[in-house]
Structures are given as structure tokens and as C-alpha cells.
N, C-alpha and C positions, 0 to 999 in steps of 0.2 A: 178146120184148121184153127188154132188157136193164137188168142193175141197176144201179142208180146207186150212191154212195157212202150217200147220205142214207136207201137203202131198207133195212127189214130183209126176210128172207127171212121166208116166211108160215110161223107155226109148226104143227108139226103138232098131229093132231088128243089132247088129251092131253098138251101139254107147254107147260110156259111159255115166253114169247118170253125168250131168253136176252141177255144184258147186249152190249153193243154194244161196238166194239173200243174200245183205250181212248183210240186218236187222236182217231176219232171223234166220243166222249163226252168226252174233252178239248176237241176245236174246237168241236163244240158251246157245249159249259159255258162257253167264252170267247168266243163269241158273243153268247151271251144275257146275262151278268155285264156284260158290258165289260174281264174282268179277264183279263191276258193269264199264260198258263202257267208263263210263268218267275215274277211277282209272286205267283201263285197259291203256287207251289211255294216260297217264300220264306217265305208267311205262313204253311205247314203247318208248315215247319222252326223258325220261332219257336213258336209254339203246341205243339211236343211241348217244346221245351227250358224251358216253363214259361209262367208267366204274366208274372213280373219279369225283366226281364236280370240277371244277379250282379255285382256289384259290385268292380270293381278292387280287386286286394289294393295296397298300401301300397307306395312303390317304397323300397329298402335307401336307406340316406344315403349322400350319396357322400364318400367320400373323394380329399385333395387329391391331386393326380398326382404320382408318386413316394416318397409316403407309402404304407409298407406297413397301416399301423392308423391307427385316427380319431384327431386329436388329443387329446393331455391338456389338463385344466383350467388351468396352468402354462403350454403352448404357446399356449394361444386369448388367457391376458393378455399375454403377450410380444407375440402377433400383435397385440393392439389397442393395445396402450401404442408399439411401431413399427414403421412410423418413427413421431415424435412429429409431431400437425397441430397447430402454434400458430397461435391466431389473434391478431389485433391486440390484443385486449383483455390475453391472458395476455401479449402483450411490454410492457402498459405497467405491470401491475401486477410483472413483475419489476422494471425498471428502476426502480421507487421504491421497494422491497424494497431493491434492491443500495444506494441512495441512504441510504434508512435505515440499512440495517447501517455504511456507512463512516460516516457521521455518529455513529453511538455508538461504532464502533472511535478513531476519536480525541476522544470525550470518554473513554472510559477510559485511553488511552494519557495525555492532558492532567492525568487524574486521578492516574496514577502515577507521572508528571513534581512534581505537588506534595507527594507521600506523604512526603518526607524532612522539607520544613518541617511538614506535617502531625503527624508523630511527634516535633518537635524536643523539649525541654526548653522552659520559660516563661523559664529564664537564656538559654539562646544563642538563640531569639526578644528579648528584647530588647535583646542585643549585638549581632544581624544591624538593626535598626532603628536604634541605636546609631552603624556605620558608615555606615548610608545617610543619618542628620542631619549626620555630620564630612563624607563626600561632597559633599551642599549646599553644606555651611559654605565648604568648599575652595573652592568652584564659585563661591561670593558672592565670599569674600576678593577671590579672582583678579581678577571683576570692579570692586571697588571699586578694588582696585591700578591696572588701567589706566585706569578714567578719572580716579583722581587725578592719573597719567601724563600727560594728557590736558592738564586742568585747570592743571598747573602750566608746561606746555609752552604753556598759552597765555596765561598771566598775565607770565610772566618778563619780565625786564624787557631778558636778551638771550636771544631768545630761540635765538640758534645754541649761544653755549655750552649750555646744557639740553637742545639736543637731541645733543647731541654726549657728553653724559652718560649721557644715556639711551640712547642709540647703543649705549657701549660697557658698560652695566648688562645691557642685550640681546644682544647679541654674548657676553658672559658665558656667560648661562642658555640661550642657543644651542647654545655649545659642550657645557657640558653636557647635557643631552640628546641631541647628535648624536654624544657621544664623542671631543671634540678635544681636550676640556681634562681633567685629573683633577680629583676632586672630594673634600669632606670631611665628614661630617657625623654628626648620632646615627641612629641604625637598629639596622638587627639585621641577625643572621650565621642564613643556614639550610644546616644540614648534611641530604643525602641518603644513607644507606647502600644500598647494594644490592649484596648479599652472593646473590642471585641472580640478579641481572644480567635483572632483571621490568622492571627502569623505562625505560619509551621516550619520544620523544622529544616526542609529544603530553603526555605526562604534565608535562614539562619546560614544554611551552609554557604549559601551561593553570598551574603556579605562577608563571610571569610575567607572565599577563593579569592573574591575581589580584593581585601586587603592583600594578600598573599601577593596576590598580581603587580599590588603597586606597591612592593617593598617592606612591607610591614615585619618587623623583625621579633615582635612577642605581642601576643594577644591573649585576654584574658577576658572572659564573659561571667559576671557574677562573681562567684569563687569558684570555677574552673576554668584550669590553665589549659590552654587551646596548643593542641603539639601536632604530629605527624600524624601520629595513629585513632583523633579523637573523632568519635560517630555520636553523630543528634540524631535523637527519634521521637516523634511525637508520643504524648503521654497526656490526652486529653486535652483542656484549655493550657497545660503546661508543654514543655519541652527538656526533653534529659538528654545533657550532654556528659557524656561518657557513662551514663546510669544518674548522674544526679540531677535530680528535678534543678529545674530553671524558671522561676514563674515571673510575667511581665511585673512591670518594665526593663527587657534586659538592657542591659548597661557592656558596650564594648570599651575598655582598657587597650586601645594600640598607641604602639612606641616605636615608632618611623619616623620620616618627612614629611609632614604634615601637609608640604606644597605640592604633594605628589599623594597621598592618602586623601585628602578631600575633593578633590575633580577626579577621584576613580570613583566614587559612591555616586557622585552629581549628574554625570555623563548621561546623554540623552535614552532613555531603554533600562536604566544601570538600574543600583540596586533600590536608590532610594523611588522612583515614579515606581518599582516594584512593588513598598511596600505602600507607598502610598494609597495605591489600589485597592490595598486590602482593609481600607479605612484605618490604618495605622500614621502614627505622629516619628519621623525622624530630625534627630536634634544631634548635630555635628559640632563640636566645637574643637579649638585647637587649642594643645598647652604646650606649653612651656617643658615642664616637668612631670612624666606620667610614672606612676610606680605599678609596677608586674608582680605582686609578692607570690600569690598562689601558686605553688610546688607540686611538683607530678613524682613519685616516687622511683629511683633507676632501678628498670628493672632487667636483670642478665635474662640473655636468652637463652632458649632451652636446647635449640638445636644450630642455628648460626655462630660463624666460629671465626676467626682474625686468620686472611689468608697470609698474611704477613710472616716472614719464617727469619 
């Protein structure tokens, strides 16, 4: 009879039956279990390596690519600060920032613009208020003149001679002012030294606005006569007015109210601590009697025309 796998051989008499091969007693055991050899073999090798799994150690940090070392403290705010992410809210809270700042930059500029009357003296404060009540005055006179003008140009009794009068009372005070005619009157003499040759031609301008401002009714610098349309430009250490050189000491020729022409040059900020600055000499005096002879030639215009019909 032949043996089979499943059979052991009969032991002999005095010895124990000996252990079975281990296939065997492996297929077996995984017949009876349900558990197949490899699963088996799996739960042994966990069970010698413990009772818990161990635990992952910790992975290194990583660093950025091309970075040899972890960044510094220094590099990680740079990295967060940019680029910079603005959102809507911080553009609008600058743009009223920027808003506020300009709005105080020119109340202080406006502030600095009045610091001179600020610091004046309580005298040339009420010489500057002084000229601004004869200004009025001027400004009333004038008007009361033309419509008495007016008034008696419509009462006369002819009225063409009157106005034929007045024609040429006007035609007069034309000329002067436009430089056709010479003129005569009291005023004052102002002398400019400039013995550094500082004074330009804005400087020039800005004491003619000033006479102009306080009444000045013909002026005359050098040998040109100063009118409506005349421009200074500088021309080196000299100054040309209307094209003709002007070289120091210039010499102004006005024929106003002398009481009113000399406290507008003097006025705290005015023209003379202007020129003074510029290491230049102002010498003011008042006459009597000033002569305007220098003549501006009348010249027709080319395209303006007498709306009058």
C-alpha cells in the first residue's frame, strides 16, 4: 500500500512520532486557520519587530532651490513685504493721505506768502491801508469825473461844441498815456544803482507795476517812454526795454502824487528791500516839477477797428 502525503509513517516501538515536514504542517495549518502562508509569514515578521510600529522621524526643512542655507529673518521680510499686494482699501486710504498732505503743503506755502505783512511794523501797516483808501479815492474821483462828463454833455445847450471839448480833453490824456505827447507834472525821480549788475529785468518790471498801482500817470526810464505794450528783457549786465539797451544807473522819470508814489516803493516786502538784496543802491526823491519828454510813435492798428457806428 502506498503512502500518501497526509500519512505519517508508523513510529516505532519506543520513539515518538516525529514532527511533520514543514510544507506539510504549513498546508495544513493553512487549511484549518483559513490563513494563507504568506499573510501568516507577515504577522510573524510584525510581531518579532514589536508590538507598536515606530514612529517616523521628522522630515529636514527644505530649503528654497538654489539657496545653499535656510533663509535669514531679513530675507523671509523682504520676501513678504514683495512684491507689495495692495488691495483696494490701502489705494484709497493713500489717495486721501496724498490729498491731505497737498492741502496742508499750500496752507503753509499761503502761510509764508503772508509772513512779511505778518512781521511788518504797526507804521507801515497803516501806510499799506493808507494807500489802499487814496487807491479807492482815485478809483471814486475818476468815476465821479466821467459822469459829470456825462451830465454836462447832456444838459449843454449845444451840445456838439461840448462834445468837441471833451473830444479833445480826451485825446489829450490819450496821448499821454500812450506816449504821443510829452507830459509835465510833480512826482518823483527814482535812481537804481547797480554796481553789480544783480538787477534784471523782472526786477524793473515789478517797480513799474508798483508805480502803476499807486497812480503814476507817465513814466519814463532813461530815454524810453514806458506805455501799455512795453517789455524788458534782459541783455547781459544790461536791460532792453522795448529793444533799446538800458545800462545802470537806471533813472525812473514819474509824474503822480508823490504822497502816494513814495510809501508804495517803501512798504515792507516792496520793491525797494527787493532791490536792496540784490546789493543794489535805491534813491527816491520827490519834485516839484518832473518833465516826460520821450515820445512813443502812434501807431494804427492793423486789424482792430472803432466799434462805434
Amino acid at each position: 500500500m502506498s503512502e500518501t502525503p497526509d500519512e505519517r509513517p508508523p513510529a516505532r516501538p519506543g520513539e515518538l512520532p516525529g514532527p511533520l515536514p514543514e510544507e506539510q504542517t504549513g498546508e495544513r495549518t493553512g487549511e484549518q486557520s483559513g490563513v494563507r502562508p504568506a499573510e501568516r509569514a507577515g504577522g510573524r515578521d510584525e510581531r518579532r519587530s514589536g508590538e507598536q510600529p515606530a514612529e517616523p522621524l521628522p522630515a529636514a526643512p527644505r530649503t528654497p532651490e538654489g539657496s545653499g542655507a535656510q533663509l535669514t529673518g531679513r530675507q523671509r521680510l523682504v520676501k513678504g513685504l514683495w512684491p507689495p499686494r495692495v488691495t483696494r482699501a490701502q489705494l484709497i486710504v493713500a489717495l486721501l493721505l496724498f490729498v491731505l498732505g497737498l492741502g496742508l503743503a499750500i496752507q503753509v506755502r499761503s502761510h509764508n506768502d503772508s509772513s512779511a505783512l505778518r512781521g511788518a511794523r504797526q507804521e507801515d501797516l497803516v501806510r499799506i491801508l493808507d494807500e489802499l483808501d487814496d487807491r479807492t479815492q482815485r478809483l471814486e474821483d475818476e468815476k465821479q469825473s466821467l459822469e459829470g462828463q456825462r451830465t454836462e454833455l447832456e444838459n449843454s445847450s449845444d451840445q456838439a461844441e461840448e462834445a468837441r471839448k471833451q473830444t479833445v480833453e480826451k485825446e489829450r490824456q490819450l496821448g499821454i498815456l500812450a506816449g504821443t505827447v510829452a507830459a509835465q507834472g510833480p512826482g518823483i525821480t527814482v535812481t537804481v544803482k547797480d554796481p553789480e549788475h544783480r538787477v534784471k529785468a523782472d526786477m524793473l518790471l515789478d517797480t513799474i507795476q508798483e508805480l502803476r498801482a499807486a497812480g503814476a500817470e507817465a513814466i519814463q526810464i532813461g530815454d524810453v517812454r514806458v506805455v501799455a505794450s512795453t517789455y524788458l528783457t534782459d541783455a547781459g549786465k544790461s536791460v532792453r526795454i522795448d529793444g533799446q539797451k538800458v545800462d545802470a544807473p537806471f533813472r525812473f522819470k514819474v509824474i503822480g502824487k508823490s504822497q502816494d508814489l513814495t510809501p508804495a516803493l517803501s512798504i515792507p516786502g516792496g520793491v525797494v528791500q527787493t532791490l536792496e538784496k540784490e546789493q543794489a543802491t535805491v534813491v527816491v526823491q520827490e519834485e516839484k516839477k518832473i518833465v516826460v519828454d520821450a515820445l512813443r510813435p502812434a501807431k494804427t492798428p492793423d486789424y482792430a477797428q472803432s466799434s462805434s457806428r
